[in-house]
N, C-alpha and C positions, 0 to 999 in steps of 0.2 A: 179425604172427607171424614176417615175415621178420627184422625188426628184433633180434626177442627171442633166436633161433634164433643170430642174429650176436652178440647179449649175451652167449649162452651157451658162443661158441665164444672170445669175448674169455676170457671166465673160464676155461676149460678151459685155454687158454693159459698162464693168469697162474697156475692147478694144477700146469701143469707147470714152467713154470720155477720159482715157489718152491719146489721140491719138496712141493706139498700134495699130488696125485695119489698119491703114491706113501707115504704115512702111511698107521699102521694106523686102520681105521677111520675111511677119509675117503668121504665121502660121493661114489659115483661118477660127477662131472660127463658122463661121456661119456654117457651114457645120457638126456640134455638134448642131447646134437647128433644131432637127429632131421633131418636134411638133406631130406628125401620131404616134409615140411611145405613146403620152397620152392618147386617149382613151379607147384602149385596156387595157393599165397599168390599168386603172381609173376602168375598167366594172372586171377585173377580182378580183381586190382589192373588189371591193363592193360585187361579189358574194360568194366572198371567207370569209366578215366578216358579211353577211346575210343567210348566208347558212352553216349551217355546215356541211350539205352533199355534198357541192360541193369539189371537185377535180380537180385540174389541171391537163387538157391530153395534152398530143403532140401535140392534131388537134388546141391546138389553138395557137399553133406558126402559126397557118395561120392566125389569127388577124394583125403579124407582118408583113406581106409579103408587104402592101402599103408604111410605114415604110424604108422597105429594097429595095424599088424600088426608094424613094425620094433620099437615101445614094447615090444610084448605079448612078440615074440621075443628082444630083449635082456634083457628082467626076466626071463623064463624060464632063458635061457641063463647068467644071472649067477646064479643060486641053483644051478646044474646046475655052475656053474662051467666052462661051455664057453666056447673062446675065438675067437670070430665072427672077429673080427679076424684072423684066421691064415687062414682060408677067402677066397680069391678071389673066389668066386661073389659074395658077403655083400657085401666090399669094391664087386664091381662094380653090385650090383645098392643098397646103402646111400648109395655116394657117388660112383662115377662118373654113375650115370644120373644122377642130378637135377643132375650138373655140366651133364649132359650137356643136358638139359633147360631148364637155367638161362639155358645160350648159348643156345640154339634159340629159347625167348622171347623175353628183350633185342634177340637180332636183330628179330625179329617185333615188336614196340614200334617200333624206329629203322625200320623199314621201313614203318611206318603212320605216325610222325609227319613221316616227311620228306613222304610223299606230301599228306600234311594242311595241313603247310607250307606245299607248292608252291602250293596254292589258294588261299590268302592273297591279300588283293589289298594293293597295294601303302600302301595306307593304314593296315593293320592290322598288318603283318606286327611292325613292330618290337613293337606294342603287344601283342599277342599274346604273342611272345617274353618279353617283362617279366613277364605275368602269369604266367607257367607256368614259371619260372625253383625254383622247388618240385620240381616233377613231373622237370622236365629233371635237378636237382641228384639226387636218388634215382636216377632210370635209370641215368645215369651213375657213381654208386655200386656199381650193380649189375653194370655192366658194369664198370667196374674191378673186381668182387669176383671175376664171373666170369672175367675175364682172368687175375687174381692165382692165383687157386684152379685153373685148367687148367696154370698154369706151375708152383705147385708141385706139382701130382700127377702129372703126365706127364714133370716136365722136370727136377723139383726145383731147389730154391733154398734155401742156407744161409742166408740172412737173411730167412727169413721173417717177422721182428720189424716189419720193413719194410712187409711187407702189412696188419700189422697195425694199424701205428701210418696207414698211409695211410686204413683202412676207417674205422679212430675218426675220424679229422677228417672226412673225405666225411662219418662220420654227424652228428658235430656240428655240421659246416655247416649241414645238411639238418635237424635240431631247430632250431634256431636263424633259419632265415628261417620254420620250420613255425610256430616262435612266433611272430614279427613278421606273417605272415600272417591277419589279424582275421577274415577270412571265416568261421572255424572257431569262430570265440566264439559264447556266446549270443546267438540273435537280440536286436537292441536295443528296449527296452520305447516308446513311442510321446514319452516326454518323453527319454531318453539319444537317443532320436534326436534331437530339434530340437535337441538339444545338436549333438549332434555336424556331423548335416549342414541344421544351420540355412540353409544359404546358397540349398539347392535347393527351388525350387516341386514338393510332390509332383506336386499335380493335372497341372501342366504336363509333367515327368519320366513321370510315369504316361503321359499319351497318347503322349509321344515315344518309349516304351516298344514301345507297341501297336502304331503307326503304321510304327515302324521293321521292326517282325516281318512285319506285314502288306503295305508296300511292299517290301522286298526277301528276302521268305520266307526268313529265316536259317534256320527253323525246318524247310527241307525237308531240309537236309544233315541224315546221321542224328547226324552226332558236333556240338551246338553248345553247349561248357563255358561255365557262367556270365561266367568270365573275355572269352572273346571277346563274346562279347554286352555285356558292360561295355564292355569297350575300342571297341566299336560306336558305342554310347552316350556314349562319355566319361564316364561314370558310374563312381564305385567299386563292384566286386564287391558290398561289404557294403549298401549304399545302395539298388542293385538287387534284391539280397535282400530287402533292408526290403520294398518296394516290392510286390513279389509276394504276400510273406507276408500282412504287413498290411493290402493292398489288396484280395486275390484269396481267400487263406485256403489258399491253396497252395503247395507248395515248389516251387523251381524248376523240377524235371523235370516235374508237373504239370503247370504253367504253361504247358510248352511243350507237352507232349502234348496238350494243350487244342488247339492251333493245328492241330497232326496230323490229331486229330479229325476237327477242322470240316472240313480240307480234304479229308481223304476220302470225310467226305460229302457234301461239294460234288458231289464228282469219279464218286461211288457213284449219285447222280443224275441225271447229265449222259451223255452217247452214250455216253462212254467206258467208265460198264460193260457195255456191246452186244459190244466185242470187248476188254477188257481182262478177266483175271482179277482177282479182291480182292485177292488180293499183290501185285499188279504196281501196282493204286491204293494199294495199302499202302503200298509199296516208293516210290511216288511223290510221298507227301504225308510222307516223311521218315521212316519207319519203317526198321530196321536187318533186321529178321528175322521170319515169320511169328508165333513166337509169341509175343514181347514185343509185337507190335498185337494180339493175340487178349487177352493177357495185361491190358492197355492200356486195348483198345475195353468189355472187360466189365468193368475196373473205373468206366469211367468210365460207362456206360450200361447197368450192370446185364445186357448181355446178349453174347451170341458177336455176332459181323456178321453173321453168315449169317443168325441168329434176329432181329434188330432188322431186315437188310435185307428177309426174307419176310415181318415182319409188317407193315412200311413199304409192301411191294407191294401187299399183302391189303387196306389201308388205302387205298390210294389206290386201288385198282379199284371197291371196295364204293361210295367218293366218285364216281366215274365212274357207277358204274351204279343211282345213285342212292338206296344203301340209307345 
């Protein structure tokens, strides 16, 4: 959405220098630069490539709602023939917040992925780096957008043509490894694959797979992208995928949430919930937030924890006392 939003404001541009804007009966591009669509777009992208537990729910089409009140108010205003754009408040509340909001994010991104970084053990770090050269080439877009866009509203600049032509290449770079990047294609059918990655023993890749998650608990950090788990592996991204899919019958966040699982009920069985609370063994078998493991645990066992750990109790006692 952010993407498009940027499409739209390339075109708005190229409206006004041909003079199309200003023709009768041109179609009003301004009313397509809905700017209140980017920050939401911006916070759910980033939680969505920082967290692999996170999910998008329905509740947060209500991020939208400010969004869908600018639409509703501009299309009103333009049959009223009222001119929003003369109104400061409009201005402040249309396109300074969400400038405003824009920086606030990107910071909040670089400030999670350096810390993310720093953890890298020196084995992975470069490898890592390569794999996320995607994700990094967009941030970075972003944050030159929002650099560009606070210099010319605050500070103005006659060559804005300059931000322009800078945002297109940032995006075209960023299409263009998006496309080189296969991970995104259809998963590979069971013969494209011996084609392609004929060289590796599933079976064998498969256990080096399990072994790797279970000897050094990748799976307990909450944020662990496919990509680093490849580059773990030596494995390609797409290959890993395979591997999952076909093996397991699960995607990769699945995959891992599986390991989650298990170990909290390891951990749910053991002393430790005598003085731990369930978040706190949540929180410790790699879980990011109460309710993406509530969210998590029910779908994978049909029930809440609390209702699988009481009836697991009731069970075992009734075996003790011999019913």
């Amino acid at each position: 959405m952010v993407v498009l939003v940027i499409a739209f404001e390339l075109l708005f541009s190229w409206g006004g220098q041909s003079g199309y804007n200003n023709t009768k009966d041109a179609f009003p591009i301004a009313l397509l630069l809905n700017y209140l669509i980017i920050p939401p777009s911006i916070w759910i992208f980033i939680r969505y490539s920082t967290d692999d537990n996170f999910q998008f729910q329905p509740i947060h089409f209500l991020l939208f709602i400010p969004a869908v009140i600018q639409s509703v108010v501009e299309i009103t205003s333009l049959k009223m023939e009222a001119k929003l754009r003369d109104n400061i408040l409009w201005i402040w509340l249309s396109e300074y917040l969400p400038l405003i909001a824009l920086i606030s994010l990107v910071t909040y991104f670089w400030i999670i992925y350096f810390k993310h970084f720093q953890h890298q053990t020196a084995r992975t770090e470069k490898k890592v780096l390569a794999t996320q050269m995607r994700l990094l080439l967009l941030m970075v877009s972003l944050t030159f957008m929002g650099v560009f866009w606070l210099t010319f509203t605050f500070i103005g600049w006659k060559h804005f043509e300059l931000i322009e032509y800078t945002i297109i290449l940032l995006f075209f770079g960023f299409a263009f490894i998006n496309f080189l990047d296969n991970q995104h294609f259809p998963i590979l059918s069971l013969e494209d694959k011996n084609k392609e990655f004929s060289q590796y023993d599933d079976l064998r890749q498969l256990k080096k797979l399990e072994n790797t998650l279970n000897e050094k608990k990748l799976f307990l950090k909450p944020n662990l992208p496919l990509k680093e788990l490849s580059a773990e592996l030596n494995l390609p991204p797409r290959y890993v995928s395979f591997l999952i899919n076909h093996y397991h019958k699960k995607n990769y966040k699945e995959f891992i949430n599986t390991f989650r699982i298990e170990t909290f009920l390891s951990k749910a069985k053991s002393e430790e919930k005598d003085y731990k609370t369930l978040l706190g063994l949540a929180m410790e078998s790699g879980f990011s937030s109460k309710s993406t493991f509530n969210l998590v645990f029910k779908k994978h066992l049909g029930q809440s924890p609390s209702e699988y750990l009481n009836k697991a109790t009731v069970l075992t006692n009734s075996a003790k006392n011999g019913f």
